[in-house]
N, C-alpha and C positions, 0 to 999 in steps of 0.2 A: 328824107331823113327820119321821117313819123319810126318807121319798123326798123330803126336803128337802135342796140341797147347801148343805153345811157349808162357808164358806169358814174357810182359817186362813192367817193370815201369820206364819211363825217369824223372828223377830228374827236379825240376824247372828249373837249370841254364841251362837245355837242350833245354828246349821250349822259355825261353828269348832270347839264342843264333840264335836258329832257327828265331823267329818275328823278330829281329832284322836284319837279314840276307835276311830279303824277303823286310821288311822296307826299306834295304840298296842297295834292286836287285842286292845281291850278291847272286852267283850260289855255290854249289862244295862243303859244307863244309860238314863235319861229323855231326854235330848236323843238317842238313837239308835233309843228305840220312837216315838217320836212322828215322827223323819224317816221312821221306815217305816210307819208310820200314813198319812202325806201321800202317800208312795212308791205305797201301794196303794190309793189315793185312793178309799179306801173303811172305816169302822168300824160300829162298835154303834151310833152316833149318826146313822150317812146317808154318802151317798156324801159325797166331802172334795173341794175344789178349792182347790190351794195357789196364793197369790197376793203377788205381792211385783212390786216398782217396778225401774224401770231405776236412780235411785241404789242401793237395796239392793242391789242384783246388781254395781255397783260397788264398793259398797264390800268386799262377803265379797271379790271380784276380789283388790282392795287389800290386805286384812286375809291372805289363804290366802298371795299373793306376800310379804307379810312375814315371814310364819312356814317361808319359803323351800320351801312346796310347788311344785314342777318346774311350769313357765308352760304345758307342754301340759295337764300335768294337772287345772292353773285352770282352764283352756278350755274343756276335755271339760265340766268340774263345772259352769260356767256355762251350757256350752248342753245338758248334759242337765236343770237345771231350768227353763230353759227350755220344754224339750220336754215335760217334765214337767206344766208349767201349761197348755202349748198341750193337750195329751191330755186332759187332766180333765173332767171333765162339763160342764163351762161354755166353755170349750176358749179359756183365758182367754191373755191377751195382758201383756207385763209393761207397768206403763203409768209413766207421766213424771208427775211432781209441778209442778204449776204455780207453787210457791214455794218449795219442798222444804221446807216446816213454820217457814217462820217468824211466822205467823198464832199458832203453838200456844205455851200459856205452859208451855213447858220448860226446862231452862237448858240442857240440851245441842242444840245444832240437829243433831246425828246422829241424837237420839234422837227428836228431832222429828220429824223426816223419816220414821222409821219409821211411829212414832203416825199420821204424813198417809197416810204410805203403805196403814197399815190402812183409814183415814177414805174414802179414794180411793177403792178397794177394796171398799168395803163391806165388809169382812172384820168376819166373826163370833168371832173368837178371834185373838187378839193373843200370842205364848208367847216368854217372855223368861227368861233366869237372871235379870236385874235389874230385877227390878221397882221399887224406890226409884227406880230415874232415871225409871217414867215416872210418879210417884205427884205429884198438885198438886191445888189446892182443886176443881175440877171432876169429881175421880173420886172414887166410891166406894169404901170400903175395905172387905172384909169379910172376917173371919179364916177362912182352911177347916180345917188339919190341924196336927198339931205330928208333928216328924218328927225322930227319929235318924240320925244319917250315922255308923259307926264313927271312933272317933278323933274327933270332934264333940261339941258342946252339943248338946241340942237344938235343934231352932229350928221357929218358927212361921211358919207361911207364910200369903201372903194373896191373892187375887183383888182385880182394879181395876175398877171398873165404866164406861164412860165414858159417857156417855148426854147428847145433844144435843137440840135442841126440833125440829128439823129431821129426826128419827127415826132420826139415828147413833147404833147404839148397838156397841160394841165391849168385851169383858172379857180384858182382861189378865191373863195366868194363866202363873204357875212351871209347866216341864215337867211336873215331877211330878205338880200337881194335874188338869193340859191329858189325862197318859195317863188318871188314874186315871175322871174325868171318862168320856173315850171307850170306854174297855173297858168303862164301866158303863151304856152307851149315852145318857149323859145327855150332852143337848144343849145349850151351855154359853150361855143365857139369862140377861138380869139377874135376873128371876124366878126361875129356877131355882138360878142360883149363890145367893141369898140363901136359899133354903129348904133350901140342900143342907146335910147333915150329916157332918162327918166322919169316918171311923172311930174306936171308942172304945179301941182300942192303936195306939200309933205303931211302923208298920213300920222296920225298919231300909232305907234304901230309898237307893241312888246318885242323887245329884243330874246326873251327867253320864255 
């Protein structure tokens, strides 16, 4: 499975975290090693090809101009993932949703669009800070780590499984677990996510 590509699509609130993190010259987080994981379109798990739709690329669009990032700099940021996806191994193309996920029982239809956008895609990993919006009766839940953030509860985090009869299968996964996963060259399978175990101390670890 090494020479198998990995596809992943990062959710928006993944690449806001990330801009905002490089805006803030803060180092370390999870939404900033996994953009660079995709960046190098290469891990412990197989070569990576990042894949996302023409809405998602609107929306971060939308989402970056909100948070009043300078409109060249949207630009640049949109056509270098772009280029990004065109470079990869698959030398993939961003593609158009034919209903933009109103098929999917979400309550949010941005959120849905995302989940299409995976489903579209064939995307092998799905990586969100919010996993609650995409969790409903058709996914698996399965608990991986509990984790410390200073200043923090704990908290326990969990993988989604999505799995169709039609051979979609997509896992939804917090940055955190998406790095810890790659660096450990495991290849994030519904198989594999259910047999994985997680560390028996919780790191203290940045969410973003």
């Amino acid at each position: 499975m090494a020479g198998t590509v990995l596809r992943i699509c990062l959710d928006v609130n993944v690449w806001i975290a990330h801009f905002l993190a490089v805006q803030k010259r803060r180092q370390g987080g999870s939404a900033t090693t996994i953009v660079n994981i995709v960046g190098d379109m290469k891990c412990d798990a197989g070569p990576v090809q990042l894949v996302l739709s023409w809405e998602m690329l609107a929306t971060l669009e939308d989402v970056l101009g909100r948070l009043h990032f300078h409109h060249q700099h949207v630009a640049n940021i949109i056509a270098d993932l772009i280029g990004l996806m065109k470079s990869g191994p698959e030398q993939f193309a961003p593609s158009m949703l034919p209903d933009g996920g109103k098929s999917l029982p979400l309550r949010d239809t941005e959120d849905a669009g995302v989940l299409a956008s995976s489903i579209a895609t064939r995307a092998d990993l799905l990586i969100t800070n919010n996993l609650i919006d995409f969790a409903h009766k058709d996914c698996e839940r399965i608990e991986t780590r509990l984790i410390t953030i200073p200043g923090q509860p704990p908290r326990r985090l969990y993988a989604l499984i999505y799995e169709r009869n039609d051979g979609v299968q997509v896992i939804i996964a917090h940055p955190i677990d998406a790095v810890a996963w790659l660096q450990l060259g495991l290849r994030p399978t519904p198989d594999a996510i259910r047999k994985f175990l997680p560390p028996p101390t919780p790191p203290n670890i940045q969410s973003r």
